[in-house]
BADOPA-335880 format. One record per residue (C-alpha): residue number from 1; residue in three letters; chain; x, y, z. Coordinates in steps of 0.001 Angstrom, whole numbers. Layout:
<mivexs>
(NUM,"ALA","A",(X,Y,Z))
...
</mivexs>
This chain:
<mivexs>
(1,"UNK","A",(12576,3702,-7671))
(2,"UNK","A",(12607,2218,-4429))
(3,"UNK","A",(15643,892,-2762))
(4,"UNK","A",(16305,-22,685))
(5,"UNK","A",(19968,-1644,1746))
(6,"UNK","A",(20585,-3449,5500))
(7,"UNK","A",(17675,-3137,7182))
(8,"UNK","A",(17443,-4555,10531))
(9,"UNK","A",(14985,-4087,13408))
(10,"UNK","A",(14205,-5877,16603))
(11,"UNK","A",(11940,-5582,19234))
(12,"UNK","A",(13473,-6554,22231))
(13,"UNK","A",(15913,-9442,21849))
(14,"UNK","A",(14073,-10573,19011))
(15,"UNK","A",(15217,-9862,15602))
(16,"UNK","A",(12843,-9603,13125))
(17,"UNK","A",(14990,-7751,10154))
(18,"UNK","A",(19014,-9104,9903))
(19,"UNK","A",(20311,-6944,7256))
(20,"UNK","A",(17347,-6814,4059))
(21,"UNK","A",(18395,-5372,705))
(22,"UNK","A",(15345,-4705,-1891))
(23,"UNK","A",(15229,-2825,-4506))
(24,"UNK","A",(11683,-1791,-6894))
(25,"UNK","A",(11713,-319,-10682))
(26,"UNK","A",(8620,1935,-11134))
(27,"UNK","A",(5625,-68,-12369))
(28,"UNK","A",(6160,-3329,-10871))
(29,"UNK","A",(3660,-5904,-8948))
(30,"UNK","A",(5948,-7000,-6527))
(31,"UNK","A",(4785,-9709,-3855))
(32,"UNK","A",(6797,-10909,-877))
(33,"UNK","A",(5805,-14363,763))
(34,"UNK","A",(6425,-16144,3698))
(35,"UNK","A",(5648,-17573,6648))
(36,"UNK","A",(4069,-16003,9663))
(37,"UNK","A",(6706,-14376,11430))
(38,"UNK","A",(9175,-14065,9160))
(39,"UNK","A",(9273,-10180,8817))
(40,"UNK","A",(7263,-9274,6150))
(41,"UNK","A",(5148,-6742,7589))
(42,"UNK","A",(7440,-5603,9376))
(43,"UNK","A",(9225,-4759,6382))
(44,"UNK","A",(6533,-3601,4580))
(45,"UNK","A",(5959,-963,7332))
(46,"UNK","A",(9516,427,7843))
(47,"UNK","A",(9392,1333,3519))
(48,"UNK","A",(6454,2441,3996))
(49,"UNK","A",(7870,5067,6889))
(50,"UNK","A",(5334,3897,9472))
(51,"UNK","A",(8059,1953,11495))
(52,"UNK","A",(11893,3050,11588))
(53,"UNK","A",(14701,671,10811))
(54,"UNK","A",(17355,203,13843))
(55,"UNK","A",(19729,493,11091))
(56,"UNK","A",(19759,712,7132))
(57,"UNK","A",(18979,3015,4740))
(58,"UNK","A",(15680,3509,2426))
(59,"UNK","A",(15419,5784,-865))
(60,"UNK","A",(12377,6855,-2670))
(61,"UNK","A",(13057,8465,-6102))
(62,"UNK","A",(16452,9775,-4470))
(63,"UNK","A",(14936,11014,-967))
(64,"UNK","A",(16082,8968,1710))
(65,"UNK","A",(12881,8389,3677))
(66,"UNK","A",(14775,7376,7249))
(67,"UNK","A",(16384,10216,7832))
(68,"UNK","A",(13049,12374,7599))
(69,"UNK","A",(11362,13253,10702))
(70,"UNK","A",(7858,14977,11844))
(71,"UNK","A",(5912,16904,9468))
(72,"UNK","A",(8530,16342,6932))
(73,"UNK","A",(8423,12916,6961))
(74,"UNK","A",(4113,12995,7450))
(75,"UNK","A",(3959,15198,4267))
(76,"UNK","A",(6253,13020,2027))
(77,"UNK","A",(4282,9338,2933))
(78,"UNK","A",(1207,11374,1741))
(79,"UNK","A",(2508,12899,-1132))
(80,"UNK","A",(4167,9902,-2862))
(81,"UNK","A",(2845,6655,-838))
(82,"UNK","A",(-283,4977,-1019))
(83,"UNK","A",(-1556,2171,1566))
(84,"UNK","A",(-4122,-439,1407))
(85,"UNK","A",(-4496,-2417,4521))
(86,"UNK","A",(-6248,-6228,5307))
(87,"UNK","A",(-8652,-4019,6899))
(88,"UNK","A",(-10071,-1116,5268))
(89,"UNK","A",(-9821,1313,8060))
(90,"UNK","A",(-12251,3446,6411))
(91,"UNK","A",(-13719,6255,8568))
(92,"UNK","A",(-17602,5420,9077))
(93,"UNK","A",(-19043,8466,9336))
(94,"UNK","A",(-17798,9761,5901))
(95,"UNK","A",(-18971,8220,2566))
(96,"UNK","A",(-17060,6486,-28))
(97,"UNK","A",(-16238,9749,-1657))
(98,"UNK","A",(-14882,11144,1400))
(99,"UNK","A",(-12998,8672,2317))
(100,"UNK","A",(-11244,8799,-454))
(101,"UNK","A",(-10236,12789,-539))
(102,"UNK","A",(-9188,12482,2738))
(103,"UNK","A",(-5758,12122,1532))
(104,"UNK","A",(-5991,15145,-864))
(105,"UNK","A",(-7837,17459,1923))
(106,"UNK","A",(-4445,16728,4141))
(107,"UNK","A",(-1997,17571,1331))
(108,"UNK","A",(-4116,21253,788))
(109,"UNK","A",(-5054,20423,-2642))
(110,"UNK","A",(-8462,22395,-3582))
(111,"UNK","A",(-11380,20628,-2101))
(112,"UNK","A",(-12965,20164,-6016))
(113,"UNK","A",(-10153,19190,-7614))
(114,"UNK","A",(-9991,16354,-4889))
(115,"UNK","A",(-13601,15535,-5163))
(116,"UNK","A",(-13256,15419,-9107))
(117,"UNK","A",(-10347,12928,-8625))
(118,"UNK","A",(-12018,10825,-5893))
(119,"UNK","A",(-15142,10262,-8330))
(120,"UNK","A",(-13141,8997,-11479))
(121,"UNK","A",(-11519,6980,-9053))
(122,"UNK","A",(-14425,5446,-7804))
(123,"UNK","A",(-16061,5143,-11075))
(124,"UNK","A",(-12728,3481,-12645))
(125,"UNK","A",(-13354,1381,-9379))
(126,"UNK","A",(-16977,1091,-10738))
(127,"UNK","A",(-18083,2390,-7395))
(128,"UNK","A",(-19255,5839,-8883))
(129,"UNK","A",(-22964,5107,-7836))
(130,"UNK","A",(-22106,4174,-4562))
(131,"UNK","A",(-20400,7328,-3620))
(132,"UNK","A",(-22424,8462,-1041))
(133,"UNK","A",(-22895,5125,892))
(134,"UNK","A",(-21109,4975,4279))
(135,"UNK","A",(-18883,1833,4721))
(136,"UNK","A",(-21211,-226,7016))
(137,"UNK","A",(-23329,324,4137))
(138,"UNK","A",(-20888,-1363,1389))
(139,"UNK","A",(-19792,-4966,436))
(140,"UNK","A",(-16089,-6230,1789))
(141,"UNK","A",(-15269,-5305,-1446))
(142,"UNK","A",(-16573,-2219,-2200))
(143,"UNK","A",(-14881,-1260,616))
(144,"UNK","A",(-11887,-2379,-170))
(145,"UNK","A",(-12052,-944,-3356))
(146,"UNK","A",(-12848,2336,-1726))
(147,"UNK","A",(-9394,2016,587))
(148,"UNK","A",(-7491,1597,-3074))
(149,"UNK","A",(-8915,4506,-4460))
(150,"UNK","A",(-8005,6468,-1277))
(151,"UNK","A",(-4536,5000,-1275))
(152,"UNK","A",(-4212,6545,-5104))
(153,"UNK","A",(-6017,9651,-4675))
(154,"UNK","A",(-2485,11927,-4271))
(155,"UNK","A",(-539,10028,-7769))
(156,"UNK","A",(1601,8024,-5176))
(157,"UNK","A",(4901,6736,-6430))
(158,"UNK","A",(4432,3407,-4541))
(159,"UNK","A",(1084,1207,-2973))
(160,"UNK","A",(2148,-361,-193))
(161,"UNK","A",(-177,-3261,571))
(162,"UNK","A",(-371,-5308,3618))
(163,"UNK","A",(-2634,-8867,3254))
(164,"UNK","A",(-5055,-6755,1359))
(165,"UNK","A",(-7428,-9170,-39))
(166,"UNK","A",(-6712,-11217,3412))
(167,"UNK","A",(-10515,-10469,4582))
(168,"UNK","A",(-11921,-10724,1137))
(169,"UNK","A",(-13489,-13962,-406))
(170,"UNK","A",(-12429,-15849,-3309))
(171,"UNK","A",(-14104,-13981,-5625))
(172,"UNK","A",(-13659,-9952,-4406))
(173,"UNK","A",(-10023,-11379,-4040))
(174,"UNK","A",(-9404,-12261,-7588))
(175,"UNK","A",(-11202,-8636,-8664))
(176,"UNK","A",(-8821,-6874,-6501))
(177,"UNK","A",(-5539,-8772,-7885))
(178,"UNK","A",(-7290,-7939,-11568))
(179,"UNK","A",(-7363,-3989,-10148))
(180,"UNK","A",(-4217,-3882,-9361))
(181,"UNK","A",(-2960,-5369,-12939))
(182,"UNK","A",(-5418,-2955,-14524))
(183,"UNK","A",(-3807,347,-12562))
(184,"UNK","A",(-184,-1012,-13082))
(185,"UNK","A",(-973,-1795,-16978))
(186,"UNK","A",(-2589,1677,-17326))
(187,"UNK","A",(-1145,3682,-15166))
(188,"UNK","A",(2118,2450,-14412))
(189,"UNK","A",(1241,1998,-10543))
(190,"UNK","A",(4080,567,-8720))
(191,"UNK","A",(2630,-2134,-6156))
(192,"UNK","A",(4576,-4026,-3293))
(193,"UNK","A",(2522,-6623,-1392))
(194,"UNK","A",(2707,-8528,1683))
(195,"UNK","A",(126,-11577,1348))
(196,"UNK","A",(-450,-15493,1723))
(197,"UNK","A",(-2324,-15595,-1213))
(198,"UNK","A",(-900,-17898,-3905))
(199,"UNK","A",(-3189,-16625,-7463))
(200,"UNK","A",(-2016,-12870,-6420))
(201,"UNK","A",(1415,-13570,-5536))
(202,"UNK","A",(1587,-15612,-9132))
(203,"UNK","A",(52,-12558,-10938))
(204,"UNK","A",(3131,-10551,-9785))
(205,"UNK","A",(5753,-9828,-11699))
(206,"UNK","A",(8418,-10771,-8704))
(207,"UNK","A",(7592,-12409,-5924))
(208,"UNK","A",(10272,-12225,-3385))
(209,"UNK","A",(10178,-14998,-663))
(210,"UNK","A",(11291,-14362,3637))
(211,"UNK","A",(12267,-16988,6080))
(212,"UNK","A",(14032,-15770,9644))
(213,"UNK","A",(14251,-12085,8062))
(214,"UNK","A",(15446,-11958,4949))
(215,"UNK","A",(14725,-12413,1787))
(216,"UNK","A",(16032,-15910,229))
(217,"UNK","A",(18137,-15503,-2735))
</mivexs>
């Protein structure tokens, strides 16, 4: 579903990406590990479209997503990707709820319909009765609960998620990883995940490891 062949990228003299081939089968956890520095992010950002490659090519479901540019490119990432971030970046002067149409406003969808999906989100979440709270007026968790349900409120093909239980204790942490197997199991939702964190790399189903960018055999 996703496939990406000889990436490379550098900034400046250094280079962070040296030719990275991955490839992603719809409905798999997929985790990639490493040490600080060693490109995952990096990575994670140019298939998610919010960095380009210096060279390489990336596929989504048969579009290749480097070659798109501008609107184009804006309307596809919201359309059929999903992101969920170590922090939330939730707006604070919308609630939960809004936060979580936001996508579905951009893409023109019919402001109930959104709302309708943002609240069985939420209460799949089991954030229904907090709907109306701002963030600064949520949990760590609930708010990153509220980022996932934003990141799924448009059916995306593919979550991209950076560190996301990174500012999260033990605890939300381990609900979040159980979240994620919950949505794949049910839903099929296709997950790739940069993070240090052992138990939710292990409750992958790959877990693809980076030193000096690539990805080790």
């Amino acid at each position: 579903m996703l496939k990406a062949h000889q990436i490379t990228r550098k900034f400046g003299q250094l280079e962070v990406l040296k030719g990275v081939d991955i490839a992603i089968q719809t409905g798999e956890i997929v985790s990639i590990i490493g040490s600080s520095g060693a490109g995952k992010s990096t990575l994670l950002h140019i298939l998610g479209t919010l960095d380009r490659p210096d060279q390489g090519e990336i596929w989504l479901n048969g579009q290749r997503t480097d070659q798109l540019r501008g609107n184009e490119l804006a309307d596809f990432r919201n359309a059929h990707m999903g992101f969920v971030f170590q922090f939330h970046h939730l707006l604070p002067e919308f609630s939960a709820v809004e936060n979580v149409c936001i996508p579905g406003w951009i893409a023109g969808k019919s402001r109930k319909e959104v709302e309708a999906k943002a609240m069985e989100l939420l209460e799949l979440l089991g954030l229904s009765s907090r709907a109306s709270h701002k963030p600064q007026e949520l949990s760590g968790g609930e708010q990153q609960r509220v980022a996932v349900a934003r990141a799924l409120i448009n059916q995306p093909d593919i979550v991209f998620a950076d560190e996301p239980t990174g500012n999260l204790d033990s605890q939300n942490a381990r609900e979040l990883h159980e979240l994620f197997l919950t949505l794949r199991n049910n839903f099929r939702q296709t997950f790739l995940i940069v993070t240090h964190n052992q138990e939710l790399a292990g409750m992958s189903d790959r877990v693809l490891r980076m030193k000096d960018g690539l990805i080790l055999p």
